[in-house]
MDTraj code that builds the backbone (N, CA, C; nanometers):
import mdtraj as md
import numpy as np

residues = "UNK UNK UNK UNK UNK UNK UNK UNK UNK UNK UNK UNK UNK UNK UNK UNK UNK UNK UNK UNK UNK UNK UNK UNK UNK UNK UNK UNK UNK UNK UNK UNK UNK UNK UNK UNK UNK UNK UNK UNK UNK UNK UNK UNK UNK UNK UNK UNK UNK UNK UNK UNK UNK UNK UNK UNK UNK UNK UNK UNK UNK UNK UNK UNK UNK UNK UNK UNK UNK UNK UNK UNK UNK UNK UNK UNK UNK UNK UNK UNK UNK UNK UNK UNK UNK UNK UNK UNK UNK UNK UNK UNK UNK UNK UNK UNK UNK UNK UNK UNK UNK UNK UNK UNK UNK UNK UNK UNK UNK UNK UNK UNK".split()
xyz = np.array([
    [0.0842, -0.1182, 0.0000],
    [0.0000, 0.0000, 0.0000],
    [0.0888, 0.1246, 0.0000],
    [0.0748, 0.2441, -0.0754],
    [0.1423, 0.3861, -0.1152],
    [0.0787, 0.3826, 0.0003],
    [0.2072, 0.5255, 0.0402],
    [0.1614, 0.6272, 0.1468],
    [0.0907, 0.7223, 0.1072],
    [-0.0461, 0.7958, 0.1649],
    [-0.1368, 0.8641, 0.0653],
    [-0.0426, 1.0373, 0.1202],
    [-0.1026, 1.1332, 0.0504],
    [0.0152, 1.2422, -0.0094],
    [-0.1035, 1.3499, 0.1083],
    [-0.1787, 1.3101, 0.1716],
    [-0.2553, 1.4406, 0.2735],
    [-0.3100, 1.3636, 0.3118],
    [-0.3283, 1.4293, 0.4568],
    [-0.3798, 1.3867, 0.5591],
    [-0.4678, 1.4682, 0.6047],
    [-0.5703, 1.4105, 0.7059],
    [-0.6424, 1.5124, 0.8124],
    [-0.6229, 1.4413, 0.9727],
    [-0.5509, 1.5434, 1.0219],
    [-0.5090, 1.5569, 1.1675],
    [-0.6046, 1.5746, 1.2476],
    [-0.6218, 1.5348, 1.3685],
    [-0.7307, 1.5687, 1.4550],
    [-0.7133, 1.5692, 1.5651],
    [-0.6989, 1.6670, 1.6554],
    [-0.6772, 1.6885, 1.8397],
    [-0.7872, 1.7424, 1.8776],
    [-0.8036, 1.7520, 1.9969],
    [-0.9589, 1.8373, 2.0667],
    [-0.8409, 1.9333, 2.1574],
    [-0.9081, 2.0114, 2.2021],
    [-0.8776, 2.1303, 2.3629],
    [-0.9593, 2.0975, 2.4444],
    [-0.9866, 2.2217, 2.5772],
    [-1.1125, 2.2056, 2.6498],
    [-1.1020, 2.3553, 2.6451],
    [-1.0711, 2.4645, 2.5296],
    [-1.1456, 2.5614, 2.5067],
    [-1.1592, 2.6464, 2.4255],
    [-1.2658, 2.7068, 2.3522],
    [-1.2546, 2.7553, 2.2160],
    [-1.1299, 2.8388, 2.1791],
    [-1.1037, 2.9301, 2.2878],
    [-0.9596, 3.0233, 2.2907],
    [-0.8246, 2.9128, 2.2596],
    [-0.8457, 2.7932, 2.3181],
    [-0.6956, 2.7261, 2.2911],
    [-0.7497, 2.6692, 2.1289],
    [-0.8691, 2.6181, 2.1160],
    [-0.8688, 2.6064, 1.9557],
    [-0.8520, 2.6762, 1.8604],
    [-0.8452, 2.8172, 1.8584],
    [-0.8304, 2.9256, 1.7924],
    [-0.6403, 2.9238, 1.7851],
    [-0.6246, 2.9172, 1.9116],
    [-0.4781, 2.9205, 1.9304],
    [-0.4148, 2.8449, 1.8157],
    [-0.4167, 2.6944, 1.8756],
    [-0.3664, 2.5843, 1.8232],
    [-0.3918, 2.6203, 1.6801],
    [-0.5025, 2.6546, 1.5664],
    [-0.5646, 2.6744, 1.4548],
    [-0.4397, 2.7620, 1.4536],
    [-0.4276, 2.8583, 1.4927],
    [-0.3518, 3.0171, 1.4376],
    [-0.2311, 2.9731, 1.4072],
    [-0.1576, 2.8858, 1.5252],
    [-0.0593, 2.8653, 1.4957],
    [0.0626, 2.8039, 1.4249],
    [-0.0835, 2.6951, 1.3551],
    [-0.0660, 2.5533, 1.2719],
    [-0.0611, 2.6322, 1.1130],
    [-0.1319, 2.7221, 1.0764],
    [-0.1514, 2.7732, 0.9999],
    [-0.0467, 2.8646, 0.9525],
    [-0.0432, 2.9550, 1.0679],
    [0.0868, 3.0631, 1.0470],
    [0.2192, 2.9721, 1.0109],
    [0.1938, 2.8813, 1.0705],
    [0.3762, 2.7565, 1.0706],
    [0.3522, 2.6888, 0.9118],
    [0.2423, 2.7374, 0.8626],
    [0.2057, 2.6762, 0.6856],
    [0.2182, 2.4854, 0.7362],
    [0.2062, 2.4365, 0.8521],
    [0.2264, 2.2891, 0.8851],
    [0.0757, 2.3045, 0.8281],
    [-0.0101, 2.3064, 0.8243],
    [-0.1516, 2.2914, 0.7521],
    [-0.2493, 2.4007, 0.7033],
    [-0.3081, 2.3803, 0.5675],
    [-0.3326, 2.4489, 0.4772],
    [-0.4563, 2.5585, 0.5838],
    [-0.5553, 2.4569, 0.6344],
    [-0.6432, 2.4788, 0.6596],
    [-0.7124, 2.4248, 0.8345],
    [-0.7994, 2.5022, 0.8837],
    [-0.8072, 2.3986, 1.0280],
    [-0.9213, 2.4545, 1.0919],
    [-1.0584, 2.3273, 1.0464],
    [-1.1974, 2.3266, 1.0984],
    [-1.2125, 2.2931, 1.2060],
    [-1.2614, 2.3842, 1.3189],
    [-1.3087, 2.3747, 1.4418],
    [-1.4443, 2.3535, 1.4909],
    [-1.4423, 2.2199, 1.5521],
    [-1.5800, 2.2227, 1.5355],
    [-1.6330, 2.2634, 1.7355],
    [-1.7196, 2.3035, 1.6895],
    [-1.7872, 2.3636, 1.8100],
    [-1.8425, 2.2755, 1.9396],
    [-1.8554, 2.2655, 2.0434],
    [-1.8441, 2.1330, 2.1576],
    [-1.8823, 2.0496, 2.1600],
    [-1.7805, 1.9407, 2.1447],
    [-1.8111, 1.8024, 2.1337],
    [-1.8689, 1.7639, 2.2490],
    [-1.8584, 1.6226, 2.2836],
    [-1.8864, 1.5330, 2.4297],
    [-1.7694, 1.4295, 2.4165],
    [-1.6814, 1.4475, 2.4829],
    [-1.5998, 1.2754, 2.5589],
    [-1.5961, 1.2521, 2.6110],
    [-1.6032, 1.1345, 2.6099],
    [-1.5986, 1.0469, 2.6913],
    [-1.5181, 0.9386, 2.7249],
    [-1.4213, 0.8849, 2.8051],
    [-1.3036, 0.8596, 2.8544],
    [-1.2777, 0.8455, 2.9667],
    [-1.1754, 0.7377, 2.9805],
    [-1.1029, 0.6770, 3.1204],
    [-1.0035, 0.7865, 3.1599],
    [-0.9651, 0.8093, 3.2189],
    [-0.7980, 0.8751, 3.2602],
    [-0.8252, 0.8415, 3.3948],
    [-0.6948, 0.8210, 3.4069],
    [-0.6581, 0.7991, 3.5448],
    [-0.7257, 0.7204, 3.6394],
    [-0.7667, 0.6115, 3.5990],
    [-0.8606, 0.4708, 3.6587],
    [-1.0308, 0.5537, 3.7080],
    [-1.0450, 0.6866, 3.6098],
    [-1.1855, 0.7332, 3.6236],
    [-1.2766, 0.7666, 3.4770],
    [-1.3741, 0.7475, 3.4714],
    [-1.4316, 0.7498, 3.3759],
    [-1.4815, 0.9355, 3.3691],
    [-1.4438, 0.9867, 3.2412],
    [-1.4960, 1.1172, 3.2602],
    [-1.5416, 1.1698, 3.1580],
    [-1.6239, 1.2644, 3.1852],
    [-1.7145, 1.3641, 3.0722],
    [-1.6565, 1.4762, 3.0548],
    [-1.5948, 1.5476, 2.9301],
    [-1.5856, 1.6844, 2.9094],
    [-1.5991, 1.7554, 2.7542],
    [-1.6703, 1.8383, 2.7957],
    [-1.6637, 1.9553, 2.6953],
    [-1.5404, 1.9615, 2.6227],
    [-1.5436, 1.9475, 2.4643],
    [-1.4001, 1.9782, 2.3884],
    [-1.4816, 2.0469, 2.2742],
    [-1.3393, 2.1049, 2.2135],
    [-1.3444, 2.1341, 2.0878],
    [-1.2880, 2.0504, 1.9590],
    [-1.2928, 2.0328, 1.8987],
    [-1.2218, 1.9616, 1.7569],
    [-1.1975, 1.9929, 1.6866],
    [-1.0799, 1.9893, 1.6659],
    [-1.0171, 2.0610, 1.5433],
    [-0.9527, 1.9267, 1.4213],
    [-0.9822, 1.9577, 1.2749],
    [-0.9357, 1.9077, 1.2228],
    [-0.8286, 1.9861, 1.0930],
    [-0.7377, 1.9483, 1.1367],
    [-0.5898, 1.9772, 1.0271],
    [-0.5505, 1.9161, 0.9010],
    [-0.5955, 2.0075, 0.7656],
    [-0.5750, 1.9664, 0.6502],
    [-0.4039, 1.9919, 0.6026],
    [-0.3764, 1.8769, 0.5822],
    [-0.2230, 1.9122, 0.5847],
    [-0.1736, 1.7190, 0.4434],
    [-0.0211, 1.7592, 0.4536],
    [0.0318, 1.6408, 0.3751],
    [0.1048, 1.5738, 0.4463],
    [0.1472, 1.4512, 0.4516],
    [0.2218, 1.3721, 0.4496],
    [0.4311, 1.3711, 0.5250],
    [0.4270, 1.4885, 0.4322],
    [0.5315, 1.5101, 0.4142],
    [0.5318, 1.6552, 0.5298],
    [0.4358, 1.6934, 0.6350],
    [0.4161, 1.7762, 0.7159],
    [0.3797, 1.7683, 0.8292],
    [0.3890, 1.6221, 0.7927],
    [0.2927, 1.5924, 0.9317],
    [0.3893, 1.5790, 1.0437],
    [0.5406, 1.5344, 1.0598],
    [0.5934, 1.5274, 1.1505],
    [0.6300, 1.6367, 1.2454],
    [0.6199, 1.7604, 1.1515],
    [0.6636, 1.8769, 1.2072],
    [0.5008, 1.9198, 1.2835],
    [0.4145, 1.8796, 1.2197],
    [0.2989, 1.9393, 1.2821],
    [0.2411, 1.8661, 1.3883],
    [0.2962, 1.7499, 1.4199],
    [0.3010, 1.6707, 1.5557],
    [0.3398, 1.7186, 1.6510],
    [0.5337, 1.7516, 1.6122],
    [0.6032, 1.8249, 1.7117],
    [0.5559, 1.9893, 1.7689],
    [0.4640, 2.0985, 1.6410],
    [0.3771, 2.1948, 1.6762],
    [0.2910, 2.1558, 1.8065],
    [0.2011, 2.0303, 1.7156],
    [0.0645, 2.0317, 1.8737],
    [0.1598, 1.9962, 1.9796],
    [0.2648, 1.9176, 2.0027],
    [0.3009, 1.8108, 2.1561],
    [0.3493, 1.9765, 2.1940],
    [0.4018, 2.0738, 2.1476],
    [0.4813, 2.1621, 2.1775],
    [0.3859, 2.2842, 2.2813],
    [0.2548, 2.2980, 2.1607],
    [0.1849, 2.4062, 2.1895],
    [0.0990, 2.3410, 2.2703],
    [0.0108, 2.2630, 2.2699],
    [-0.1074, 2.1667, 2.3708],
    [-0.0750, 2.1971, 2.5004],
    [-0.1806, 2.1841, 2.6047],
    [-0.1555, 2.1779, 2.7267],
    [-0.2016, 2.0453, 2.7864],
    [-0.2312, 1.9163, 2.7334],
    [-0.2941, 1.8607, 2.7630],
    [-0.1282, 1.7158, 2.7609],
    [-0.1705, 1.6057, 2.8826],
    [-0.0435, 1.5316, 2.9398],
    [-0.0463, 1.4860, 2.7544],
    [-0.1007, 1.4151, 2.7646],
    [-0.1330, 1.3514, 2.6499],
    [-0.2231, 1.3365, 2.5441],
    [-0.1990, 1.4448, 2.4190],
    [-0.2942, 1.5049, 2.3574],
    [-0.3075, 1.4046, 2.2435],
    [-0.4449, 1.4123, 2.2303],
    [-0.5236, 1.3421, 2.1024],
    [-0.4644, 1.4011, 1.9483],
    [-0.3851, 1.2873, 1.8816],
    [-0.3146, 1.3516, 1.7744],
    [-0.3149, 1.2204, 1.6412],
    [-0.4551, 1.2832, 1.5618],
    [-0.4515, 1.1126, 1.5350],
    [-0.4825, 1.1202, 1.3287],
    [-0.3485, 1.1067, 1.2632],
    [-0.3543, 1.1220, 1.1423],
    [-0.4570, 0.9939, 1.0758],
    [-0.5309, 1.1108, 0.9580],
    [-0.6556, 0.9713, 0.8899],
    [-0.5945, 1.0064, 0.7381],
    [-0.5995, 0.9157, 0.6318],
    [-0.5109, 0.9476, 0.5341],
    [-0.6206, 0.9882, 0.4858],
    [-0.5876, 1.0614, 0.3198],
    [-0.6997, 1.0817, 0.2651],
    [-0.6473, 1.0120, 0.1148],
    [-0.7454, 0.9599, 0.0544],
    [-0.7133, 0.8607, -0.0186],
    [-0.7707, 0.8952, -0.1907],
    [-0.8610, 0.9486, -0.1735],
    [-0.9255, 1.0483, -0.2496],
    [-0.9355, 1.1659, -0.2545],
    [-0.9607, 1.2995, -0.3416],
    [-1.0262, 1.4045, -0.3168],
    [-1.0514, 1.4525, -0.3731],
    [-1.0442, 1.6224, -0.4195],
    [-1.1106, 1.6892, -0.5540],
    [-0.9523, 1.7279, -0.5616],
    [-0.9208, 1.6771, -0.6908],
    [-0.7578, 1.7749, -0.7337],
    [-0.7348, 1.9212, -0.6615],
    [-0.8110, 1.9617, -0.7181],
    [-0.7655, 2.1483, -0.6934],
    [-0.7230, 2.1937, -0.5523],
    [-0.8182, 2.1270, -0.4821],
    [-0.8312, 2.1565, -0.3119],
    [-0.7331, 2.0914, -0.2832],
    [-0.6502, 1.9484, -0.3374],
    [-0.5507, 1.8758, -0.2631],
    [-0.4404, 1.9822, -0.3395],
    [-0.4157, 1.9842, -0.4244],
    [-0.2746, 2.0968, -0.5310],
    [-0.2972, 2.2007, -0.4051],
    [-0.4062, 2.2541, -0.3561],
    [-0.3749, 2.3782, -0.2518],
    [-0.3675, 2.3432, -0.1431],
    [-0.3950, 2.2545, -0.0944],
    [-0.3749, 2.1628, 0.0335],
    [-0.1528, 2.2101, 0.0348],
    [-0.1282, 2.1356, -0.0897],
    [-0.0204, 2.0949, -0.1213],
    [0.0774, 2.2363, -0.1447],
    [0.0143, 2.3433, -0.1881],
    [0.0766, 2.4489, -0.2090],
    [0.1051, 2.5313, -0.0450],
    [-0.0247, 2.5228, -0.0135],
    [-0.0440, 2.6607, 0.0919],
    [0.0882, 2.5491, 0.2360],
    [0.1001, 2.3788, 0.1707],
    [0.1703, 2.4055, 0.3338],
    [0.3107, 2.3450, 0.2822],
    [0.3316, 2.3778, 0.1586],
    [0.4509, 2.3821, 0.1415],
    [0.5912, 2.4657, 0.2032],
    [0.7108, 2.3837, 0.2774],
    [0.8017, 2.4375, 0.3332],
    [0.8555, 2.6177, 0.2533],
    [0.8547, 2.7084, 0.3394],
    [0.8643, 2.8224, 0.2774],
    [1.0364, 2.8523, 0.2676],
    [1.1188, 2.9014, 0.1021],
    [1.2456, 2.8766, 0.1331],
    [1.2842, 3.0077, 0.1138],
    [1.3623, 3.0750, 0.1877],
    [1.4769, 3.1390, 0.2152],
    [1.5680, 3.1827, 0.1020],
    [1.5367, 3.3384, 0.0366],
    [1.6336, 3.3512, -0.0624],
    [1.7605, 3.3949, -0.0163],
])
top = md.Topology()
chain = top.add_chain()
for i, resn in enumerate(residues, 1):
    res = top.add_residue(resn, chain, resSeq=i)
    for name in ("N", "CA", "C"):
        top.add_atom(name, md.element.get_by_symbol(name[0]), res)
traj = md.Trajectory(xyz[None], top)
């Protein structure tokens, strides 16, 4: 199986201000083209031998392949969370144009 050429990234917060953050900063770093926030989820989850409920946000990161490592080391860097939800889904299909700009907008920026 090829490695597919974009991805969509996906972490949550626990608040719209850190999703905005995280978004601003993923973007400004060109590590992803684009980054849909979606408005409060529900999880639900063990930590720490307790079962718990919280309010998140979700963000998903349109980005490539070839970006994704750096945009790992972005969220573990910027996140406040012990262990943040960081979970690449390939994309295997799409509409050309949107992936070519996917591909443009997070292309490494070089230095004349």
């Amino acid at each position: 199986m090829t490695t597919p050429a974009w991805l969509t990234v996906l972490t949550t917060t626990d608040s719209e201000e850190k999703a905005h953050s995280l978004a601003q900063g993923v973007v400004e770093a060109r590590l992803a083209a684009c980054v849909q926030i979606s408005a409060p989820v529900t999880s639900v989850y063990r930590w720490q031998n307790a079962i718990e409920t919280t309010e998140e946000w979700q963000l998903l990161f349109k980005t490539t392949t070839e970006r994704y490592e750096e945009l790992e080391a972005h969220l573990r860097a910027a996140h406040d969370y012990e262990i943040p939800e960081i979970v690449a889904i390939p994309v295997v299909r799409g509409s050309a144009p949107y992936l070519a700009w996917v591909s443009a907008e997070t292309a490494p920026v070089t230095s004349l």
